[in-house]
Every structure is written in structure tokens, then in C-alpha cells.
N, C-alpha and C positions, 0 to 999 in steps of 0.2 A: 702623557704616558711615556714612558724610556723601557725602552730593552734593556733586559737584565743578560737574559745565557739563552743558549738552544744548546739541544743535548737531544739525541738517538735515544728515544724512549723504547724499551721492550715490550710491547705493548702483549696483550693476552693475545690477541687476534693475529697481530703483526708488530714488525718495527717500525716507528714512523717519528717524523723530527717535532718534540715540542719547543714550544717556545715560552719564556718566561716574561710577564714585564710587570713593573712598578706603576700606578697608576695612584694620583689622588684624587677623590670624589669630595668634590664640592657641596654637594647636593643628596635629597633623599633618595636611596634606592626601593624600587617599588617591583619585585619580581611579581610575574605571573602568577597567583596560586595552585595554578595547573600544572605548573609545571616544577615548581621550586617548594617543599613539604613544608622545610623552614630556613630561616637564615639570620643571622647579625653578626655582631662584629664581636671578637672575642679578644681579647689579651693574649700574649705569648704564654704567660702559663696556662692559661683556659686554652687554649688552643694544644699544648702539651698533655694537660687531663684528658681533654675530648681524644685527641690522637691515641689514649689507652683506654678507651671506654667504648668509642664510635667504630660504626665500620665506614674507612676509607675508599675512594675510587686506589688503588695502589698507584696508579701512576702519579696521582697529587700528591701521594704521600712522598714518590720518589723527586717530584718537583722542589716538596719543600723541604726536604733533605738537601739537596745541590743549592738549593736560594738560602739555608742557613750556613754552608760549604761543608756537611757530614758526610757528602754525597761524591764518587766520582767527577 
């Protein structure tokens, strides 16, 4: 894993520091289904369709806005 950025997120509740990092996975990821509705792994355009189709957490939209550098 490597740190990418931290950055003073606005958060709805409060301000508070997130943190960004790169990671590569080896292996299969197996979430909880209690916890996780659905998940895989998308493309940069899929990931672009979804961002105008999907409803986002805002702060991860604000995340990967700063980790592509559109962001503050």
C-alpha cells in the first residue's frame, strides 16, 4: 500500500482529515454480503458512466476528484 494525499474533507456531520492510498490486490476480494449490496472492479470510463448514473458517498466523489487532480 503507498499513501497518496490527505486533505480536510467537509464532511456532512463535520470536518475531519481523509486519507487517500494506492493499494494492489493480489488476490480475491470477498466482502461480507451484510454488509457490501454489490461490488467489482470497473474501468475508468465505467467508473465515469457509474459516477453519472449512481448515487455517490460525496466525500468519495470528493476523494476521486483530488486522486485524478480536478480537485483542490
Amino acid at each position: 500500500m503507498r499513501f497518496a494525499f490527505k486533505f480536510l474533507c467537509r464532511g456532512v456531520i463535520s470536518p475531519y482529515w481523509l486519507g487517500v492510498h494506492e493499494a494492489a490486490v493480489g488476490e480475491a476480494i470477498t466482502p461480507d454480503p451484510a454488509e457490501i449490496a454489490w461490488h467489482g472492479w470497473l474501468t475508468e470510463r465505467e467508473l465515469d458512466e457509474a459516477l453519472a448514473r449512481w448515487t455517490f458517498v460525496p466525500d468519495g466523489v470528493e476523494a476521486l476528484r483530488r486522486y485524478r487532480g480536478l480537485g483542490d
